[in-house]
C-alpha positions, 0 to 999 in steps of 0.5 A, spaced: 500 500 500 503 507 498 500 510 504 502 517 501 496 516 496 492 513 501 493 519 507 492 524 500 485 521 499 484 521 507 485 528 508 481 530 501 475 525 502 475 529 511 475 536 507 470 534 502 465 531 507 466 537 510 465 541 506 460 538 501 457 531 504 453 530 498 458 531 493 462 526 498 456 521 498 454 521 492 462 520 490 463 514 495 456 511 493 458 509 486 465 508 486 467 501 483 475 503 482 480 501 488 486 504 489 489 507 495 487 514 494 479 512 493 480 507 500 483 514 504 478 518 501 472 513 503 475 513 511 476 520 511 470 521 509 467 517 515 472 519 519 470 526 519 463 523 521 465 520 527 470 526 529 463 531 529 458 525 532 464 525 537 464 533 539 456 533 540 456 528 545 462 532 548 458 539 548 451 536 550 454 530 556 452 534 561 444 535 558 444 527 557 446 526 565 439 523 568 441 526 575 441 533 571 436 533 567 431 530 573 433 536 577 432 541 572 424 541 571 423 541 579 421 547 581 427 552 585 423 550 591 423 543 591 431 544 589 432 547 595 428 542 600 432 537 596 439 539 598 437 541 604 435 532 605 441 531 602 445 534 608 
């Protein structure tokens, strides 16, 4: 494998993913030829996926926190009654 050709695809296929997902997909879709660039282009594609999916779940961890999120839609008044039962 000439990795070169594969990590020139996996950083063109990130940027076109990036910048143009339908262009991408459409590309990826249909392409019947193999060749280091086109693999690298294909999983930097996919890479660039997972780095956002990744960053959202990083921005919005705290919103998923089942303690958290029971305790904002408690009315302030109860929020204060529930600490003071905890000390």
């Amino acid at each position: 494998m000439n990795e070169d050709r594969y990590i020139k695809g996996f950083n063109a296929g990130y940027l076109m993913q990036e910048k143009d997902p339908e262009l991408f997909k459409s590309l990826s879709d249909n392409l019947t030829i193999k060749s280091e660039f086109l693999e690298g282009m294909k999983d930097g594609g996919e890479q660039y996926v997972h780095d956002q999916v990744d960053q959202l779940k990083d921005q919005h961890k705290d919103d998923l926190d089942p303690d958290k999120m029971l305790l904002d839609n408690i009315p302030s008044k109860e929020k204060d009654r529930s600490k003071d039962l905890e000390k």
